[in-house]
MARGU-333455 format. One record per atom (N, C-alpha, C, O): atom name; x, y negated, z; residue in one letter; residue number from 1. Coordinates in steps of 0.001 Angstrom, whole numbers, plus 524288, in hexadecimal, padded with zeros to 5 digits. Atoms other than C-alpha are relative to their C-alpha. Layout:
BEGIN
> a;xx;yy;zz;r;k
> CA;X;Y;Z;A;NUM
...
This chain:
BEGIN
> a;xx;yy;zz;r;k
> N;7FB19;80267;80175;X;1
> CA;F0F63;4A60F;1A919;X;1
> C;7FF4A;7FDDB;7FA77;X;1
> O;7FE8A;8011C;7F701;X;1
> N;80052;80013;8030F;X;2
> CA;F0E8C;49D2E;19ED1;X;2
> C;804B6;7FCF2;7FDA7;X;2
> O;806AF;7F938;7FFF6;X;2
> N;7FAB5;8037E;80274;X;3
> CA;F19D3;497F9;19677;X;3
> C;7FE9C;7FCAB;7FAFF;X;3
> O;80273;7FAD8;7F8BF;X;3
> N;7FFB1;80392;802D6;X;4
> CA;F1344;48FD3;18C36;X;4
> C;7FCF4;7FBF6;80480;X;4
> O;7FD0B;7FC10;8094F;X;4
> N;80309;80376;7FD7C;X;5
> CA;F0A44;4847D;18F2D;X;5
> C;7FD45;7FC10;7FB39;X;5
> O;80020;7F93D;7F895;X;5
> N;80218;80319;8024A;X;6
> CA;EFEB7;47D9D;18730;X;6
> C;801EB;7F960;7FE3B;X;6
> O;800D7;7F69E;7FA71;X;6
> N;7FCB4;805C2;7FDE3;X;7
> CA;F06F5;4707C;18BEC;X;7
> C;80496;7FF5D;7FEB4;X;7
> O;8073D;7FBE9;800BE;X;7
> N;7FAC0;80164;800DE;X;8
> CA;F1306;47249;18565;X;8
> C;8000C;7FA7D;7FD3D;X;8
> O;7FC9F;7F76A;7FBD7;X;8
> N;7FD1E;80625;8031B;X;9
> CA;F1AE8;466B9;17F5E;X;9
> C;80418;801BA;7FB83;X;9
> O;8077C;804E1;7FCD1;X;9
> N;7FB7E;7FD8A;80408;X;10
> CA;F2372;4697A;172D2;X;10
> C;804E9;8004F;801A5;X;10
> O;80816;803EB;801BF;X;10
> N;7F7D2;80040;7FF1A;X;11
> CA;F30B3;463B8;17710;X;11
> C;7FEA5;800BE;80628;X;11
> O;7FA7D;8000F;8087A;X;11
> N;8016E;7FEC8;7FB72;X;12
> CA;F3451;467CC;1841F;X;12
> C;8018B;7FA7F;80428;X;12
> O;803F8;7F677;8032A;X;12
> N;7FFFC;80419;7FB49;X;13
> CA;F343B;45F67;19023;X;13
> C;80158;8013C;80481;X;13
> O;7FF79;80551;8063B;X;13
> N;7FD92;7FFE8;7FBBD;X;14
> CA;F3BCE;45D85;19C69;X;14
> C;800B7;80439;803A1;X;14
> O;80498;8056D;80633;X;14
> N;7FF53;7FBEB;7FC40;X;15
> CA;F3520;4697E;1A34E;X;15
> C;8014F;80571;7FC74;X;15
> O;800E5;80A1C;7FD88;X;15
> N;7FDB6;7FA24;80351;X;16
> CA;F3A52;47243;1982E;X;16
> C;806CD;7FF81;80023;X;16
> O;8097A;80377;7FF96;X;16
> N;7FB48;7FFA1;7FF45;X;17
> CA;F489B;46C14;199F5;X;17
> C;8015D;80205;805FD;X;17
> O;805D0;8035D;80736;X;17
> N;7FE28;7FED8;7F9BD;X;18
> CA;F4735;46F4F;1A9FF;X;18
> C;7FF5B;80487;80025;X;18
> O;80042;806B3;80457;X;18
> N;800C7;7FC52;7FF8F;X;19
> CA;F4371;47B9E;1A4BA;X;19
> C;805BE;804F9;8001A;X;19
> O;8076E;808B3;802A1;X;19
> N;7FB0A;7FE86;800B4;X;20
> CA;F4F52;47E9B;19F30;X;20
> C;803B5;7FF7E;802A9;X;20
> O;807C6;8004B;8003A;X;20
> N;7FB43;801F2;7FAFD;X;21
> CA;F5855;47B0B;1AB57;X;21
> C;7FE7D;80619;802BD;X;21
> O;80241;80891;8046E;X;21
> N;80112;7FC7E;7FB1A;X;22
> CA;F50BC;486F1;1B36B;X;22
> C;8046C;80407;7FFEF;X;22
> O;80651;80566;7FBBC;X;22
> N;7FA95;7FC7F;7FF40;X;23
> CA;F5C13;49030;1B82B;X;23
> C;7FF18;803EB;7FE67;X;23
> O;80321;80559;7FC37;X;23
> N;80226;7F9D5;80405;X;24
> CA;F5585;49DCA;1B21B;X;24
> C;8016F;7FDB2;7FB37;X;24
> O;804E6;80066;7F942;X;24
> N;80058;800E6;804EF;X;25
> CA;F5561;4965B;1A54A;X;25
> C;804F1;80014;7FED2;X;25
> O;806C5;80333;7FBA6;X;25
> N;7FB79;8014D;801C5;X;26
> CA;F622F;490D8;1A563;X;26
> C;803E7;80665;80129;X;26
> O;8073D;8076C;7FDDA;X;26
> N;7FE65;7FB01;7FFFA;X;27
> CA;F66EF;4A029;1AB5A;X;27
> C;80024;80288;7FAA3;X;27
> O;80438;80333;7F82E;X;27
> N;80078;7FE11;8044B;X;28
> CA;F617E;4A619;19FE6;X;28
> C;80203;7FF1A;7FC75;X;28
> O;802B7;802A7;7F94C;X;28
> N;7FFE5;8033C;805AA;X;29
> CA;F65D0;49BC3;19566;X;29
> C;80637;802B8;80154;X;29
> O;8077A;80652;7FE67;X;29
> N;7FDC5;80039;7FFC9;X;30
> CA;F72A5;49C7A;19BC3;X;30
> C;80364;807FE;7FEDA;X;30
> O;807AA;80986;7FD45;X;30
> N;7FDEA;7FA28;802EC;X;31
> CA;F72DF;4AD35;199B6;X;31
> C;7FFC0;7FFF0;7FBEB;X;31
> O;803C9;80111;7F990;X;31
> N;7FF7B;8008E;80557;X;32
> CA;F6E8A;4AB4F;18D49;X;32
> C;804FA;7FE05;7FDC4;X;32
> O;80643;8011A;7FA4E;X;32
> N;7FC60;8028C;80242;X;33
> CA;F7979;4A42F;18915;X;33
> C;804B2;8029E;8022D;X;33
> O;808C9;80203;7FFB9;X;33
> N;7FC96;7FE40;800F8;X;34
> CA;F81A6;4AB9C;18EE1;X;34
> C;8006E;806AC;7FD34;X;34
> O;80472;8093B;7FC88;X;34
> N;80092;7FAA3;80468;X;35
> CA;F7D67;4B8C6;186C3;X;35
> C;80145;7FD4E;7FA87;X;35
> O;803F0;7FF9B;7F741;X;35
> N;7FE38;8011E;806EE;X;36
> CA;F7E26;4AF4D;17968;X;36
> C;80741;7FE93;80257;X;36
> O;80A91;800FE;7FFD4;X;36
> N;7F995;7FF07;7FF0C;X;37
> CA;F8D32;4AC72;17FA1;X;37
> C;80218;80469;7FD3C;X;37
> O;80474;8054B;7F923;X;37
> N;7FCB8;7FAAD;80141;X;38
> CA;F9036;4B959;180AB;X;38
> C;7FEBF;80187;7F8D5;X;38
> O;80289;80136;7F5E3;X;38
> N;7FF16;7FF23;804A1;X;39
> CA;F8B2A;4BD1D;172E2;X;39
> C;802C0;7FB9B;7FCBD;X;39
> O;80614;7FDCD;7FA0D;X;39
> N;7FCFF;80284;80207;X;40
> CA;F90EE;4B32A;16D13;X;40
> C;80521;800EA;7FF2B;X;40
> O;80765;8004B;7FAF9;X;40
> N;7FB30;80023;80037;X;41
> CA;F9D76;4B601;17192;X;41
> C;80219;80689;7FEB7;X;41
> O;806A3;80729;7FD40;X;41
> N;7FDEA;7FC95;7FECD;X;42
> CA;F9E12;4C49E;17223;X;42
> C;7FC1D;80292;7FA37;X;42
> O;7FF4E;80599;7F845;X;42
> N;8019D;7FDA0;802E6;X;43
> CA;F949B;4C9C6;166B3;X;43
> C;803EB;7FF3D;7FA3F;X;43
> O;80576;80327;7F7EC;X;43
> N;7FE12;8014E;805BC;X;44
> CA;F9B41;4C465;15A13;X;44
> C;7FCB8;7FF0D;7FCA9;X;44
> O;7FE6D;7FF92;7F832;X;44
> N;80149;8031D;80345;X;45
> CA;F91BF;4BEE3;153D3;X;45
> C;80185;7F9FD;7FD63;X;45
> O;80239;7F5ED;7FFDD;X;45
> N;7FE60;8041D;803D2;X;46
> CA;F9522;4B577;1481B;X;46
> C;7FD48;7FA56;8039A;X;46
> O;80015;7F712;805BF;X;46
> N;80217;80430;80026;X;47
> CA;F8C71;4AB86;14B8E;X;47
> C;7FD34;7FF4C;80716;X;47
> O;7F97C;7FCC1;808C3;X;47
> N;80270;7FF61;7FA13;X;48
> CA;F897B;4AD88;15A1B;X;48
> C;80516;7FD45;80413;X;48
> O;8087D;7FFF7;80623;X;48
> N;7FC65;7FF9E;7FD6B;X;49
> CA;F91C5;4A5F4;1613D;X;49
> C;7FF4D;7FBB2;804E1;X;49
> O;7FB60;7F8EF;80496;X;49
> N;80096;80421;7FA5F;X;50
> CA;F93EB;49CBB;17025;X;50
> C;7FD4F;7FB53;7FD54;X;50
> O;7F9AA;7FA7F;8005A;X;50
> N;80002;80425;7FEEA;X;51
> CA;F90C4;48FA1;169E3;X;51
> C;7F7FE;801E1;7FC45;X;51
> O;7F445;8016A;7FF47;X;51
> N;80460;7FCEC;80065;X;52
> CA;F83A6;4959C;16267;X;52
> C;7FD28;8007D;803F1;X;52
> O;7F8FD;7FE2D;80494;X;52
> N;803E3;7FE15;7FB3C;X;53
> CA;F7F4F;49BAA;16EB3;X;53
> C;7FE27;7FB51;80310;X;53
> O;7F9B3;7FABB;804C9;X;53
> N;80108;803AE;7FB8F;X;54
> CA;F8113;48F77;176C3;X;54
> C;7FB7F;7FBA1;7FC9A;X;54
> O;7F830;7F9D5;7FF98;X;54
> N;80447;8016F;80196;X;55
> CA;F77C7;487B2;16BB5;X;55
> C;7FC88;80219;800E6;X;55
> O;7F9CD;80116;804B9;X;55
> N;805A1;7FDDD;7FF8E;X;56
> CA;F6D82;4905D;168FC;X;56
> C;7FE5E;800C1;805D0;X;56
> O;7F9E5;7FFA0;80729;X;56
> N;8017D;7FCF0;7FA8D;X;57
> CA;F6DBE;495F7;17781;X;57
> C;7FC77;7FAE7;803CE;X;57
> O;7F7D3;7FAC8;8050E;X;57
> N;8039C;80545;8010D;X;58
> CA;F6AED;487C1;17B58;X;58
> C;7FC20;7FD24;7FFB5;X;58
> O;7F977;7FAEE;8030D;X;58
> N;804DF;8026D;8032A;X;59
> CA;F61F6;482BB;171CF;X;59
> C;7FADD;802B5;8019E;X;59
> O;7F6AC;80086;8027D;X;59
> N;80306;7FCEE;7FDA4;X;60
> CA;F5B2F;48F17;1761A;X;60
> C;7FE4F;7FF2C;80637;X;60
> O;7F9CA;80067;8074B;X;60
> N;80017;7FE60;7FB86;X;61
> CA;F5B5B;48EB6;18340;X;61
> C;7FC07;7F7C6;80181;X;61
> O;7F94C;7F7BC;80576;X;61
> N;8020D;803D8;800B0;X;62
> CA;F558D;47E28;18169;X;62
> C;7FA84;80194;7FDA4;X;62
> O;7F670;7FFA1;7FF4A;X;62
> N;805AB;80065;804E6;X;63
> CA;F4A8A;48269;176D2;X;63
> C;7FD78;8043E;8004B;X;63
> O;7F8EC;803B3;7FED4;X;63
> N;801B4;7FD2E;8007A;X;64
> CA;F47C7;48F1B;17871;X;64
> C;7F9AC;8000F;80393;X;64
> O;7F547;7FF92;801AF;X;64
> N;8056D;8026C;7FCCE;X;65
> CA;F3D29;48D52;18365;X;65
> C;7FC17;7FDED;7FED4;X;65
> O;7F794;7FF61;7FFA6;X;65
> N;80488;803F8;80173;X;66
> CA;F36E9;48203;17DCE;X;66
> C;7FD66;801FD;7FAE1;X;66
> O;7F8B1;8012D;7FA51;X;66
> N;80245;7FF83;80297;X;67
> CA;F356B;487A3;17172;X;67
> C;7FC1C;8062C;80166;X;67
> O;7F7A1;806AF;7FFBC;X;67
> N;804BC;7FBA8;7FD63;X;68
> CA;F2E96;494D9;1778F;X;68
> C;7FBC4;7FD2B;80211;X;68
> O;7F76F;7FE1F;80034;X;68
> N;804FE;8011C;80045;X;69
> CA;F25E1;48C74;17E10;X;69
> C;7FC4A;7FD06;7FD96;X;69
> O;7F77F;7FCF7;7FDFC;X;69
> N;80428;8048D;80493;X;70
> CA;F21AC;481EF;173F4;X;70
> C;7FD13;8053D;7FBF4;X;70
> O;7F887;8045E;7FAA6;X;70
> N;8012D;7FC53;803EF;X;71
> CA;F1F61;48EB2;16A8F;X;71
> C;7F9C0;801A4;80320;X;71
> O;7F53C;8015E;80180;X;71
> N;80483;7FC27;80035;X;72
> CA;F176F;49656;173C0;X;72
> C;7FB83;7FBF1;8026B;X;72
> O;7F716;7FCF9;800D9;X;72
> N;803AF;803BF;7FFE7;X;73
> CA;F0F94;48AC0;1794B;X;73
> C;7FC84;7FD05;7FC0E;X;73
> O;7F7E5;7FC1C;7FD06;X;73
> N;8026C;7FF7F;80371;X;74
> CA;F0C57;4869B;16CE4;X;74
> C;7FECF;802E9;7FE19;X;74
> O;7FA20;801D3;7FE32;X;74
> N;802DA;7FA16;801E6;X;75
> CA;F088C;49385;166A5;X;75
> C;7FB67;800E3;803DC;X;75
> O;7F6D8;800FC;80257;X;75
> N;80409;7FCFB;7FBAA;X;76
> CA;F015A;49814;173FA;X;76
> C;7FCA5;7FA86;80100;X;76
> O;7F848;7FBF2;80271;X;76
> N;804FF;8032C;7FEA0;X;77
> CA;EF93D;4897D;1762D;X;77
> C;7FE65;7FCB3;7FA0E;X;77
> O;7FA55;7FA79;7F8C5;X;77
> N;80437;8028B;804A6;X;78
> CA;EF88D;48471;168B0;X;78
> C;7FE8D;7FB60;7FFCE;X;78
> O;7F9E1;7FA77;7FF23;X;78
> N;8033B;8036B;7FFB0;X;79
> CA;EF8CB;476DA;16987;X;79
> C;7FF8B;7FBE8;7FBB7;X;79
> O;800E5;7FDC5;7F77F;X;79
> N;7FF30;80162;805A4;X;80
> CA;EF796;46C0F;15F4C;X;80
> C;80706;7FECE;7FCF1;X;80
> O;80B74;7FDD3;7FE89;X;80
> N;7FA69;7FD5B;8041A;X;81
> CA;F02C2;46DF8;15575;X;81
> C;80547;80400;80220;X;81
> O;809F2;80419;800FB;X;81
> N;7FDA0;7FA5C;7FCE6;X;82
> CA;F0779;47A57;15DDD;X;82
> C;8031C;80122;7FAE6;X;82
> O;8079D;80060;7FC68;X;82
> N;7FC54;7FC8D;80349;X;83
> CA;F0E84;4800B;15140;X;83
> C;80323;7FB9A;7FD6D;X;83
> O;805C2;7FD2A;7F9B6;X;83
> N;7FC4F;803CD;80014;X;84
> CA;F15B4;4730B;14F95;X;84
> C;8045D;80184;80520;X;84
> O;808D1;80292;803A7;X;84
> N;7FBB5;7FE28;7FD04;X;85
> CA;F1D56;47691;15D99;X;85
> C;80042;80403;7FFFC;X;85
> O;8037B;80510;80366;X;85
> N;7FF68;7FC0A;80125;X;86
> CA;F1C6F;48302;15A35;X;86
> C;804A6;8012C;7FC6E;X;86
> O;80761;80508;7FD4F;X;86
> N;7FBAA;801E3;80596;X;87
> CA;F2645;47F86;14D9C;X;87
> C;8027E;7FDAB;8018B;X;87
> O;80678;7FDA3;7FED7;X;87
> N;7FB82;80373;7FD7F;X;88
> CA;F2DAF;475F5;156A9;X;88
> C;8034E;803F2;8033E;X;88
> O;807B9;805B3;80282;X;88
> N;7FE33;7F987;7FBF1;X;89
> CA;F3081;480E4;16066;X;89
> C;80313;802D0;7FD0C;X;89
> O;807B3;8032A;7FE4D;X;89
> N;7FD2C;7FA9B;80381;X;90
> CA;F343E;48C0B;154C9;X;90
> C;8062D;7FD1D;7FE85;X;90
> O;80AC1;7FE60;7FF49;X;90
> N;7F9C8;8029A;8015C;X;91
> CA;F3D8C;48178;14F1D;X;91
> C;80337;7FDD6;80327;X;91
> O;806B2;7FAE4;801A2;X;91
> N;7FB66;8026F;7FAEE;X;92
> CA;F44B7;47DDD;15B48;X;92
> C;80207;80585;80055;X;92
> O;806D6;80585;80066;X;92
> N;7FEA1;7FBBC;7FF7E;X;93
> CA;F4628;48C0F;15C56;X;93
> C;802D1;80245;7FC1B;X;93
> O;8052E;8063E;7FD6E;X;93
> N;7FD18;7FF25;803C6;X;94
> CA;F4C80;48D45;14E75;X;94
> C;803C7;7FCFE;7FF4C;X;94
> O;807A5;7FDB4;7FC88;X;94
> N;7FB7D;805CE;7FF39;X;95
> CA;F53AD;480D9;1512A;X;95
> C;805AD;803A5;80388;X;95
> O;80A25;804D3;80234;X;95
> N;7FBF8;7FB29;7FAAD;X;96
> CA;F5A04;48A27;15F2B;X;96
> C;802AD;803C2;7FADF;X;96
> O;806A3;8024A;7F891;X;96
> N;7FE56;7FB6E;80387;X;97
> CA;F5BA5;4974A;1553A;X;97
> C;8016C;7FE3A;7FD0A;X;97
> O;8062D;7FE67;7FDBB;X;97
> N;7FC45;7FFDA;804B6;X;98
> CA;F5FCB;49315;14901;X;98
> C;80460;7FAED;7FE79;X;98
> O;80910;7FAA4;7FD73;X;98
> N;7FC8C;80408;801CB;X;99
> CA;F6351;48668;1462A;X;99
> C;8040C;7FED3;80411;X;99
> O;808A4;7FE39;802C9;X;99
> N;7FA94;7FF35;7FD22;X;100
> CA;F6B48;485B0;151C3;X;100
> C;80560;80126;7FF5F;X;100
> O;80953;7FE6A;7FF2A;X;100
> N;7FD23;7FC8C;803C9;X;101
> CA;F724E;490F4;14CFD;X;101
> C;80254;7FD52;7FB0E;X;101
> O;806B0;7FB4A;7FB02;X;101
> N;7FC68;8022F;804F3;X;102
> CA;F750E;48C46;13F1E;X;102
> C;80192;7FB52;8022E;X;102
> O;80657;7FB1C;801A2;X;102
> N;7FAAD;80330;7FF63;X;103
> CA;F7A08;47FC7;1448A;X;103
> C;80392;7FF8A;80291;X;103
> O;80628;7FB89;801EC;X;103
> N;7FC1F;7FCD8;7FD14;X;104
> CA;F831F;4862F;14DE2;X;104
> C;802E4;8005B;7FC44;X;104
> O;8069F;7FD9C;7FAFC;X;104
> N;7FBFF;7FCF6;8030C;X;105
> CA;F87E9;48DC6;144E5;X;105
> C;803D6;7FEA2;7F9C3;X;105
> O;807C7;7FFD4;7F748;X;105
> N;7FEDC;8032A;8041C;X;106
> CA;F8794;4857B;13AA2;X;106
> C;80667;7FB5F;8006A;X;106
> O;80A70;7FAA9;7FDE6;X;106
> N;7F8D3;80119;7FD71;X;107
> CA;F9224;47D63;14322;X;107
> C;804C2;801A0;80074;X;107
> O;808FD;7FFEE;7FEEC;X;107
> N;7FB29;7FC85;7FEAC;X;108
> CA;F99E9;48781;14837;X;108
> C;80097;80283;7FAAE;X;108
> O;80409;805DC;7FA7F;X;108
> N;7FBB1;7FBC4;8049B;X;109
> CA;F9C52;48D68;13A22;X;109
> C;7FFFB;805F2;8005F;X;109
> O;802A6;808B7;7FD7C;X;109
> N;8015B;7FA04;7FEEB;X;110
> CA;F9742;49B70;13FEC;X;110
> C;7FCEF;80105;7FAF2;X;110
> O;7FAB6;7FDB8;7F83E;X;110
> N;804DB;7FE34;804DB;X;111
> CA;F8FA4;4A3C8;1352D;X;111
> C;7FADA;8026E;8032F;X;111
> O;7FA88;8045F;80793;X;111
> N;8055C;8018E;7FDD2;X;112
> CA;F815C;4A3C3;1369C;X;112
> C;7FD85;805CF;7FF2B;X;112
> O;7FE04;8084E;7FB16;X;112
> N;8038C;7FB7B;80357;X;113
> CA;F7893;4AFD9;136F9;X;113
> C;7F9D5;7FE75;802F7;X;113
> O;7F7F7;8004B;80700;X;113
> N;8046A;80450;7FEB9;X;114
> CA;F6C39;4A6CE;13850;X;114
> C;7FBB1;803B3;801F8;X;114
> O;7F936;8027B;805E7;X;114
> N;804AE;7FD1D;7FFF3;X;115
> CA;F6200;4B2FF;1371B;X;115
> C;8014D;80289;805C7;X;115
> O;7FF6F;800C0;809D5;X;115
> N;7FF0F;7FD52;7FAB4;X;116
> CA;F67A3;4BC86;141F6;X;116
> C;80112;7FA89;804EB;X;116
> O;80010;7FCC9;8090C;X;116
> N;8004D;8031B;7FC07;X;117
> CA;F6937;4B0CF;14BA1;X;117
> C;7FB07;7FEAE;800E6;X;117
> O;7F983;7FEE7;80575;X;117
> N;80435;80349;7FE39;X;118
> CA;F5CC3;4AAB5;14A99;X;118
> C;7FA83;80532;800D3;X;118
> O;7F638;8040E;802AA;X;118
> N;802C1;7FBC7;7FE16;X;119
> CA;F560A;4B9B7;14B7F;X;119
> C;8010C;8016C;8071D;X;119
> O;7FDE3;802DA;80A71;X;119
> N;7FF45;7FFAA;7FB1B;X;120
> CA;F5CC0;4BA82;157D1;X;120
> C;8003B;7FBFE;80430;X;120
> O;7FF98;7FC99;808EA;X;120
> N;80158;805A8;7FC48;X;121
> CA;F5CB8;4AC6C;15CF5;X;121
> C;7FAF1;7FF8E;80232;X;121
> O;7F9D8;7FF25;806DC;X;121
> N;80505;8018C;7FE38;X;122
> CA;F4E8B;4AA98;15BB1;X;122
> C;7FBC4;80382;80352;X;122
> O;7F72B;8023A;803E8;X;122
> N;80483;7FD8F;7FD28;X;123
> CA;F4837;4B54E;163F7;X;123
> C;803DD;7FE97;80602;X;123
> O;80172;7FDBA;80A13;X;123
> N;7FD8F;801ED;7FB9E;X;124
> CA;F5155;4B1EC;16E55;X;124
> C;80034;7FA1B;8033B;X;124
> O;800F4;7F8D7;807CF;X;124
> N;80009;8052A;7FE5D;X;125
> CA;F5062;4A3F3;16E1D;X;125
> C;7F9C1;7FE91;80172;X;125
> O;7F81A;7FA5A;80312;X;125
> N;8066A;80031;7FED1;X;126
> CA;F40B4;4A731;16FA2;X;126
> C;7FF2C;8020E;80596;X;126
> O;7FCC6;7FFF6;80930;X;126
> N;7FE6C;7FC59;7FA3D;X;127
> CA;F441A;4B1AF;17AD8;X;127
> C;80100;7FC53;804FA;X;127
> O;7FECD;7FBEE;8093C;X;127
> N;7FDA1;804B6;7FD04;X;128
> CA;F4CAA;4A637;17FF1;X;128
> C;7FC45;7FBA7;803A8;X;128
> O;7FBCE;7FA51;80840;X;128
> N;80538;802D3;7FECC;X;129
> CA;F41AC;49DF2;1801C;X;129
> C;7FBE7;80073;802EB;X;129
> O;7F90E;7FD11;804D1;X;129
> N;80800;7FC83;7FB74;X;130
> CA;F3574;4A72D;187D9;X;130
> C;8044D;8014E;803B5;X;130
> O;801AC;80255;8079A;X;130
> N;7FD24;7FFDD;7FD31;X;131
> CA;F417A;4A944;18FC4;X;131
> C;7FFDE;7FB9D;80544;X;131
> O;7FF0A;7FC1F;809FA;X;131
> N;7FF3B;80534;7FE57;X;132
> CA;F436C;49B15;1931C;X;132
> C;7FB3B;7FD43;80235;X;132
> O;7FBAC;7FA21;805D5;X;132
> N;80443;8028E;80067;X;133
> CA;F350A;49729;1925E;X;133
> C;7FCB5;7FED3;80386;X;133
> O;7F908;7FBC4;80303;X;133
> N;802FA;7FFC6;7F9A7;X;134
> CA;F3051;49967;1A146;X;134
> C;80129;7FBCD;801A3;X;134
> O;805A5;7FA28;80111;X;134
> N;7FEFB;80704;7FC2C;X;135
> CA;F2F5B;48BD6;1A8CC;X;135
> C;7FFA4;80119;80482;X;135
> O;7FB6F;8014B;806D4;X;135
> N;80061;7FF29;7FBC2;X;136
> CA;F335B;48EC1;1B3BB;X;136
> C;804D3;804AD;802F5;X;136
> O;80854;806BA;80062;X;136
> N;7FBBA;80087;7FBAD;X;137
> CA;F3BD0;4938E;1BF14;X;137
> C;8019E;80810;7FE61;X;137
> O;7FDDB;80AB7;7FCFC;X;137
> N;801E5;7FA6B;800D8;X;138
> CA;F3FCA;4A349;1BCF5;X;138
> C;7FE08;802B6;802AE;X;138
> O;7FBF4;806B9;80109;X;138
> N;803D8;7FE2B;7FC66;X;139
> CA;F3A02;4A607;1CA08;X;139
> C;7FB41;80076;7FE61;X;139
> O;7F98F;804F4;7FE22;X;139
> N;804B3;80064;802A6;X;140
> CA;F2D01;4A1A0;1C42C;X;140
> C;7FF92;80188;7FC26;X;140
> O;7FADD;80237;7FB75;X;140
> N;80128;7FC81;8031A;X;141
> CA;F2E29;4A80E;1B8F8;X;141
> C;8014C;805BB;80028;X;141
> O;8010D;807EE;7FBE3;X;141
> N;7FE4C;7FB7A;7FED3;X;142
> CA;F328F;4B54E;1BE8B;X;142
> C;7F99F;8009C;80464;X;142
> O;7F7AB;80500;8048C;X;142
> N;80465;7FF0C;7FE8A;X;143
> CA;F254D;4B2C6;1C754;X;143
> C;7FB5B;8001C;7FC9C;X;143
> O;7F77F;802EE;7FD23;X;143
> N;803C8;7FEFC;8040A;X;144
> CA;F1DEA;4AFDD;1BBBC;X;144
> C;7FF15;8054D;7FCF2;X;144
> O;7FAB2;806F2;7FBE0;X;144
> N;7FE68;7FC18;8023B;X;145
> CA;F22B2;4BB48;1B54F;X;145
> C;7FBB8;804C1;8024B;X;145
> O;7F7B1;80688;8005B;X;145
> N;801A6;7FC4C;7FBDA;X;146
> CA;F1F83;4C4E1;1C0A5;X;146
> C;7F8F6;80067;80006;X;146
> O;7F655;8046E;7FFFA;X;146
> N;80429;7FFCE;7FE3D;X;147
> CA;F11E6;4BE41;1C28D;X;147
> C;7FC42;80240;7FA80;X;147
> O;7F82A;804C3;7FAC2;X;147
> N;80132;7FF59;80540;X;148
> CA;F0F3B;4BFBB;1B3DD;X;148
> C;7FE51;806DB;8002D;X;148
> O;7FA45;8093C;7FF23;X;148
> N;7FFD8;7F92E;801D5;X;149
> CA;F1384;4CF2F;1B43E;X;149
> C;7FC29;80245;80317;X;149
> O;7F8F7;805AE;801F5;X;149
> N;80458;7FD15;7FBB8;X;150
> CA;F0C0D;4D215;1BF93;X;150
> C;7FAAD;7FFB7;80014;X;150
> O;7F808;80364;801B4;X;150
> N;80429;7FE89;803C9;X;151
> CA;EFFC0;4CD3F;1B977;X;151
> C;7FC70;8023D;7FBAF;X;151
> O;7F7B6;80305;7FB46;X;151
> N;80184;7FE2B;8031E;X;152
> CA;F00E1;4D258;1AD92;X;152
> C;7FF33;80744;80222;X;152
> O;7FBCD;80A2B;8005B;X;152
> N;8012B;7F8A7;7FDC1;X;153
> CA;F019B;4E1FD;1B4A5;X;153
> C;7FBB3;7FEC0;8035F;X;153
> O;7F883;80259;8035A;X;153
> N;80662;7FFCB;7FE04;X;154
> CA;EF5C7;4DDA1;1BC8F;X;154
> C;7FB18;801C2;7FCC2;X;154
> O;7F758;80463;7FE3B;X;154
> N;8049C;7FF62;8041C;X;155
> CA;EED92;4DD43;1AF11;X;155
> C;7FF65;805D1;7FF48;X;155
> O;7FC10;8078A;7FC46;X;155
């Protein structure tokens, strides 16, 4: 099972938007969003609130993917100026987490607690991402899975 590929492309392309249509994906995106709902509405946090969630959740649920695999494709094949999309990738990913955020909030007039958000945004919006990152159907990746485990207890 492999989820990068020597052959990536920086920006994504057509079969990364048909990726995002698959009905597991959109399931998932669509629980997700409704757990940032509920906190939103029911925790009391200052700065946590419905129109927040529905950006970042979003932006995330568009970028997160692509930037997991431009990262680990470049890192894992190395190709020429690999740590150029490597730096395109991180900052699309600080673009999602923070700046998002401050200009949300910056709108809405909410007060900002920039550090605790973006400690808890960004391992989630990475999570989000190796989440998202399988191409493919969840049948086939629930067989991949299986065929994976059952090799590795053979060794």
């Amino acid at each position: 099972m492999s989820f990068f590929s020597a052959k990536y492309r920086l920006l994504p392309d057509s079969d990364y938007v048909h990726e995002l249509a698959r009905p597991w994906k959109l399931a998932t995106f669509a629980l997700g969003m409704a757990w940032l709902f509920y906190g939103a509405v029911m925790y009391g946090i200052a700065d946590w609130d419905v129109g927040v969630s529905v950006v970042m959740g979003l932006l995330t649920y568009l970028c997160a993917p692509w930037t997991v695999y431009v990262l680990g494709s470049a890192c894992l094949f190395r190709p020429r100026h690999w740590w150029v999309h490597a730096c395109v990738a991180l900052m699309v990913a600080v673009l999602v987490v923070d700046t998002s955020y401050l200009a949300y909030h910056g709108i809405a007039g909410n007060p900002v607690y920039r550090d605790a958000n973006f400690r808890a945004s960004l391992p989630l919006y990475f999570l989000a991402g190796a989440l998202w990152l399988y191409r493919g159907s969840l049948r086939g990746f629930m067989h991949e899975l299986r065929s994976a485990t059952a090799d590795r207890r053979r060794k």
